[in-house]
Phi, psi and omega in degrees: 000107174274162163308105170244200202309330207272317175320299179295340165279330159239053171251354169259327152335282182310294226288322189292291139000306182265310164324293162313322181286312156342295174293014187259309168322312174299299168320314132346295196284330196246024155277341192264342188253007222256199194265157173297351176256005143340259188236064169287000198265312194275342167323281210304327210275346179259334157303312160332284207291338191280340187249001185256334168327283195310306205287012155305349173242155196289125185282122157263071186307149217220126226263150198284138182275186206277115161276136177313000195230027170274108189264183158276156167294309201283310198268357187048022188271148158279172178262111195240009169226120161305330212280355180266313253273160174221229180145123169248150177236128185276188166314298181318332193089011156284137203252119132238165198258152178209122192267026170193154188273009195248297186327308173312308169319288165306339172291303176322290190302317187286305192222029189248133155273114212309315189285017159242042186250115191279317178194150174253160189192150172216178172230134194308134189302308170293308197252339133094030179259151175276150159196163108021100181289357175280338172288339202272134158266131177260136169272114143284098221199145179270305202312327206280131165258077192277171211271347183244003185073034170281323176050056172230148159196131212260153186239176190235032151219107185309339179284320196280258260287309176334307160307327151290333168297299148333295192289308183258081190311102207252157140269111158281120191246158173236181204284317179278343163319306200266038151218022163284000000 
């Protein structure tokens, strides 16, 4: 049983076929491999495709942690108790800080504009953790000695604030009370 014509044109065929894809492969590989002044155009066109690959997916803000030389925006005081502190972050990605959560507030009303505010952040009053003040419940208690006399401080679980409330007689508030 021989090979006969239509066989030999496409195992010449396949082969010719797998020769082009190879040599392309190859070519492909020393553009990306070759010296940098070689092929700078496809550096820059694979730098392009590598950031726009990244900004395709949604940015999650986080809120900047407290450094020890960090004042507040509004009162300018520095910030020496975390557990009161807040942080607005605008659309730009300007971060500002705060050493009371009454400070943030008065900032909101006073000198912010609501359609920039990209995200708010507090920090839970037990565990000294940052979250999303739209997550947090708020205690309002003249017992709370906050650094500004805001005496408001927010918690990540609705039973602590309750339970704060209770212990300091307290008001529970929510995120849209306080910027009313």
């Amino acid at each position: 049983m021989g090979i006969d014509h239509n066989d030999r044109f496409m195992a010449a065929g396949t082969y010719k076929l797998a020769f082009f894809l190879r040599a392309r492969s190859v070519r492909a590989c020393q553009v990306f491999t070759t010296a940098p002044d070689e092929k700078p155009l496809a550096r820059v066109l694979l730098a392009v495709c590598v950031l726009l690959l990244i900004g395709c997916g949604s940015i999650e803000l986080h809120p900047v942690e407290l450094l020890p030389e960090d004042m507040c925006a509004f009162c300018k005081m520095a910030i020496s108790e975390k557990r009161f502190a807040s942080e607005l972050i605008t659309q730009d990605g300007e971060v500002f800080k705060f050493d009371d959560i009454g400070c943030l507030l008065r900032f909101r009303k006073e000198r912010s504009h609501p359609e920039l505010v990209a995200a708010t952040f507090v920090v839970d009053f037990e565990t000294h953790e940052w979250l999303r003040s739209e997550e947090a419940y708020f205690v309002k208690s003249k017992e709370f000695r906050t650094p500004m006399g805001g005496n408001l401080v927010a918690f990540r679980a609705k039973a602590s604030a309750a339970a704060a409330s209770a212990r300091y007689q307290g008001v529970q508030l929510g995120q849209k009370a306080l910027l009313q």
